[in-house]
Structures are given as structure tokens and as C-alpha cells.
C-alpha positions in Angstrom: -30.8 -18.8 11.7 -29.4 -15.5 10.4 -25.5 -15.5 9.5 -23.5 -13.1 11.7 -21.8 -10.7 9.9 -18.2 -10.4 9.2 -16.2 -7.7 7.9 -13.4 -9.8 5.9 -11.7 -7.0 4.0 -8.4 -6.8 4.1 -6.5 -3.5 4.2 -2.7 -3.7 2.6 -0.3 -1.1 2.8 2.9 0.2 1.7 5.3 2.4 2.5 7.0 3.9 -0.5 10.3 6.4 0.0 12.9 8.2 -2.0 15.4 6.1 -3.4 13.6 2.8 -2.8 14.1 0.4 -5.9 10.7 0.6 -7.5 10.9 -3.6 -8.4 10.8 -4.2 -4.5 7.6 -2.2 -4.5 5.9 -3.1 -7.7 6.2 -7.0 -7.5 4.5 -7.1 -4.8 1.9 -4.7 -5.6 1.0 -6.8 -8.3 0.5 -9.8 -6.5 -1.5 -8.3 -3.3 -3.4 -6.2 -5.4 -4.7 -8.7 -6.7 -6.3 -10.6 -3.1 -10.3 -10.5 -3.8 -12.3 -8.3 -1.2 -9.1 -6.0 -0.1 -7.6 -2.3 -0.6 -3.9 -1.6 -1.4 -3.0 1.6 0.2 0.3 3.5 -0.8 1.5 5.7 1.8 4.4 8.3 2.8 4.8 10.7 5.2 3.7 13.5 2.6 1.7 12.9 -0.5 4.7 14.8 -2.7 5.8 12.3 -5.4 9.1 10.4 -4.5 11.7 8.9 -6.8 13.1 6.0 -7.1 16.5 5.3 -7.2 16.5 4.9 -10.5 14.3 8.2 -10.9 11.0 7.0 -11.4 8.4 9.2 -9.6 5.9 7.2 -7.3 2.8 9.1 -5.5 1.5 8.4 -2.7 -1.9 8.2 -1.8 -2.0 8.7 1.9 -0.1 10.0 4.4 0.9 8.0 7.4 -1.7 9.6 9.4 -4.5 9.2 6.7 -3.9 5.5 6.5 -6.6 3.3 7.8 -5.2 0.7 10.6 -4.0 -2.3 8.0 -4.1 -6.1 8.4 -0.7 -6.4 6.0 2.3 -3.7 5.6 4.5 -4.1 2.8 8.1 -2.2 3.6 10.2 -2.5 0.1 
């Protein structure tokens, strides 16, 4: 008998903002990045760069709107 099939991907998010400390956002991404058979989405309400509070400029990638509907949200 044929397996059912399952969609196991796992979509991650996280919300990046202007004065947010970049470590809070970067750990992280570097662990759930890392999770085999997933996306990391970075999002904002725009897609202008934002800087850190330290003045390192982070992009986003999507908008809140664009953002697919995610199984894990990371909030720095």
C-alpha cells in the first residue's frame, strides 16, 4: 500500500524592527536555519532596511502580508 503524503515543511518566521539588538535575531537564525526540510522567512511591515540598535542594517524579505501562514515565529 501506497504511503499518504505529507507536507512536513516547516515555515519559520521572524519579525525584525528598528532598534532591535541584532544578537536576539541572529542566534536564533542560526540555529533554525539550520532545521532540514524548512524556510526561514524575515519579515517587517515594509521591506525598507531597518537598523539595529547598534546601526546594523537588516532587510527584510517579506512583508507581513507577503508572509506565508508559519508553523514557528521568532519575535527578538
Amino acid at each position: 500500500m501506497d504511503k499518504p503524503e505529507t507536507n512536513n515543511h516547516l515555515h519559520i518566521g521572524a519579525i525584525i524592527f528598528p532598534r532591535l539588538d541584532q544578537s536576539d535575531f541572529t542566534g536564533p537564525f542560526e540555529v533554525l536555519s539550520r532545521i532540514p526540510d524548512s524556510t526561514f522567512h524575515i519579515a517587517w511591515k515594509e521591506k525598507a532596511p531597518v537598523r539595529d540598535v547598534r546601526g546594523l542594517v537588516l532587510t527584510p524579505e517579506k512583508t507581513f502580508a507577503e508572509a506565508p501562514q508559519l508553523d514557528l515565529l521568532l519575535v527578538p
